[in-house]
N, C-alpha and C positions, 0 to 999 in steps of 0.2 A: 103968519099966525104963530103965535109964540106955544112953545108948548109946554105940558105940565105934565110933572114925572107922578106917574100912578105907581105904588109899590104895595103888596101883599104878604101878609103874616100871619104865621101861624102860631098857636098855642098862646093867645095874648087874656086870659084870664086872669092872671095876676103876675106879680114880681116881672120877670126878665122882659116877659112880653109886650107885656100892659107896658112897661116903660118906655121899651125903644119905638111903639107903635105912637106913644105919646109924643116922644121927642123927636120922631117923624115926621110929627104932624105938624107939629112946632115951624121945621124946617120950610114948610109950603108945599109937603110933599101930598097927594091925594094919597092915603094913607088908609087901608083895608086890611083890619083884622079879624081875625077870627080861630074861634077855638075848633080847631078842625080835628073828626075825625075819619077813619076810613071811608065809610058812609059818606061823607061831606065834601070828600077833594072832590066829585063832580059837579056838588051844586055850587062849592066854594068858585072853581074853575068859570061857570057856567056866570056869575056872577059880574065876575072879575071882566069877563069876554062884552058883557052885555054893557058894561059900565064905559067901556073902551069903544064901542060901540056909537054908545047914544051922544059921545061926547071929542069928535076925530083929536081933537086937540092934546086929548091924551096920550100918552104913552107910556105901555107896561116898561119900569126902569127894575124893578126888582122883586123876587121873590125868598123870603127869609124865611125857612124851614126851623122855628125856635121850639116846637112840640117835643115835650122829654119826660120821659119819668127814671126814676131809679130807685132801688129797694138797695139795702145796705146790709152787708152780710156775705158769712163767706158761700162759695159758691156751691157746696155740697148739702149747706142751708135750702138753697133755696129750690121751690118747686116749675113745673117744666113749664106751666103755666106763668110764672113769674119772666121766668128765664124769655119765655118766647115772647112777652109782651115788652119788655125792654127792647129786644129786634125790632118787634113789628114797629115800635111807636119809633124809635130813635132812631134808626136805618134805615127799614121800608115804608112806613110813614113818611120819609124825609122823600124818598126815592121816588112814590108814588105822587108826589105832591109835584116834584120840578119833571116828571114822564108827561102830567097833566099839563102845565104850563110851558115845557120847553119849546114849541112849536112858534106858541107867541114869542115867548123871548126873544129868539132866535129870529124872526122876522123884525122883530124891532131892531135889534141889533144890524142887520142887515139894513136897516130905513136911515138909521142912525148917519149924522151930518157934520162927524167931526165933534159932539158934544160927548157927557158921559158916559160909558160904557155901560150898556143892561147890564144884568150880572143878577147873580142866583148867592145867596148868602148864607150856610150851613150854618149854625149852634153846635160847635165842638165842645172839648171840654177837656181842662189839664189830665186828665184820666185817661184822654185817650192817647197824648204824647208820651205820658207815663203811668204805666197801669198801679192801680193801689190793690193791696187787701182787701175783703170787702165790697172790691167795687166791679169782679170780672166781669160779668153780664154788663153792666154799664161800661166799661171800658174797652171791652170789643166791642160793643156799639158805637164809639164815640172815634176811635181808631178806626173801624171800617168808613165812619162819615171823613175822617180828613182823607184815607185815601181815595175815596171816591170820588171827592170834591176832588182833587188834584188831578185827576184823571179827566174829568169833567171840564178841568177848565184849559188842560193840552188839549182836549175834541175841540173845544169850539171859541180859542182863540181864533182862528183863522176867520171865525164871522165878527169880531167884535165883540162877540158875548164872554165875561169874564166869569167866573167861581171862585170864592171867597169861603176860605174857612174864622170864626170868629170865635173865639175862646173868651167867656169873659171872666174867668176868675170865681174867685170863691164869693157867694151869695143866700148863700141856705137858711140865713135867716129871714131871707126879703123873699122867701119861695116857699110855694106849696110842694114845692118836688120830692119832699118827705113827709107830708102831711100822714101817712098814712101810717107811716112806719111802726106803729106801735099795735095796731092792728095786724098788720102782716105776722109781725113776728107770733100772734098767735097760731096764725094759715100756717108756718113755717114748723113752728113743732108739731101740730097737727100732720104734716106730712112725714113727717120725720119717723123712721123705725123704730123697736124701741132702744134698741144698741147705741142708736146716732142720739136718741133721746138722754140718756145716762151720759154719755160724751160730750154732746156740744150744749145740755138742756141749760145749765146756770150761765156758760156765757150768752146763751142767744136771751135770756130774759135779763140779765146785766144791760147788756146792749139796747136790746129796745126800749128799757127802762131810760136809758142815757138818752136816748137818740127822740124817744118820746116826750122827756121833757125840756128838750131844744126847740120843739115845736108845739108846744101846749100854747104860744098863747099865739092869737086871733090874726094870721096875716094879712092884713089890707092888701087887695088890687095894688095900687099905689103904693106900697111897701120902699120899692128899689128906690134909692135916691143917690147911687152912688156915680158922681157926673165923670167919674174917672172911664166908668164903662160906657155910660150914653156917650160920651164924647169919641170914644174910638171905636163904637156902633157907627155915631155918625160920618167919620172919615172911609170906614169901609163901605159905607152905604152911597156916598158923594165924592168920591174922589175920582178924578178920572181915570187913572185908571189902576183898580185898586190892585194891592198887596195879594197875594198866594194867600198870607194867614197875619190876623189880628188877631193881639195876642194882649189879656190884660193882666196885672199880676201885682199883688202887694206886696210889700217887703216881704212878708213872712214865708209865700209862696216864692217870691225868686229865690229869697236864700233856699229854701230846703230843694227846691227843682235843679238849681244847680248845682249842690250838693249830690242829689241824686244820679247827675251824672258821671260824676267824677269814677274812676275805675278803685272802688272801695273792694276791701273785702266783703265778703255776703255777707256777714255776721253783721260787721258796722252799717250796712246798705240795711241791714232789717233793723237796725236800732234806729237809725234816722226817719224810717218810715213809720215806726213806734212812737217814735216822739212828734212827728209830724199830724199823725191823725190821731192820736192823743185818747184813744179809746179805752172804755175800761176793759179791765182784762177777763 
């Protein structure tokens, strides 16, 4: 009986998701996405079990934790509520999704006959290899998912089961993941004291002003079309046995990331980053 690799996704409402769940599907993969929230990873789960179920020939080969948001801004900006839903969605969202699935995994992986390795596929993000201005909440978020996954995938090498962290690069205009940004930054000074108001009040409406009109117009579902990322999506998704971390990056990103490694003076290390995220001041 030949078998057919079932794999599950999260956050597939437009740009990143929508894509790879797309060109998943392309691959012959049985292919289940969904916009999941806390709420949902049981019935998501419950779903996924019944589908595997009704059809033996299947087999769970992956689950991809892609669900993310981010708010832009520095971190004294923003409010507690802001701060904790970047965790919950980007960290414990992710955690809470592979705690629900790992039982299967890991049985598959155990079943497994010499072919691809199951494997659980994390959504990192260059922010989390290298944190930005701007970006802290999201960048401890995205830094606790690569170590986890790493940790994740020394437990349970020893069954077959792999963990995959995958970085795709810069995309924010094929993504809703700032859709919001121009609204927030209202919620933001609204929070804000009046002292922090006088202080940081013209750059935070500078900023969302910028950042608002980066996304003013109308992102389609089907936005991404960039085959640089689906294609080493797909090597991480199919490969037997995959890479620790995939990793995508455009000229403009490798130059300034290796750059940012280099042992700089702080001064020059914060001009580079100046000029890299190109923000108004």
């Amino acid at each position: 009986m030949s078998v057919t690799r079932v794999v599950a996704i999260t956050g597939c409402d437009s740009g990143l998701g929508w894509a790879i769940a797309a060109r998943s599907a392309r691959e012959g993969i049985v292919t289940i996405a969904d916009v999941t929230s806390v709420e949902s990873i049981a019935e998501f789960r419950n779903y996924v079990k019944c589908l595997l179920t009704k059809n033996p020939n299947y087999k769970l080969h992956a689950i991809i934790n892609n669900s993310g948001v981010m708010t832009i801004g520095d971190y004294e900006w923003q409010t507690p509520a802001i701060i904790e839903n970047t965790i919950n969605v980007n960290l414990l969202g992710a955690m809470r999704v592979v705690s629900a699935f790992l039982p299967d995994l890991r049985c598959s992986a155990l079943e497994n006959k010499g072919s691809s390795r199951p494997r659980i596929i994390n959504v990192a993000s260059h922010c989390g290899l290298h944190p930005l201005p701007g970006f802290a909440a999201y960048s401890a978020s995205k830094a606790a998912v690569l170590g986890w996954t790493k940790a994740l995938r020394m437990e349970h090498m020893r069954y077959g089961l792999s963990a995959v962290s995958f970085v795709p690069g810069g995309f924010i205009t094929s993504s809703n993941i700032i859709s919001n940004q121009g609204a927030t930054g209202n919620v933001i000074l609204e929070h804000l004291n009046e002292e922090q108001k006088s202080f940081y009040g013209e750059r935070i409406k500078s900023l969302s002003n910028y950042l608002e009109a980066a996304t003013t117009r109308d992102v389609r579902y089907d936005s991404l079309k960039d085959e640089n990322i689906l294609e080493t999506f797909i090597k991480a998704l199919t490969e037997d046995n995959p890479k620790e971390l995939y990793k995508v990056e455009s000229w403009r990103y490798m130059f300034y990331y290796n750059l940012f490694k280099l042992p700089l003076p702080e001064a020059s290390h914060r001009w580079l980053v100046k000029k890299f995220l190109n923000f108004p001041e």
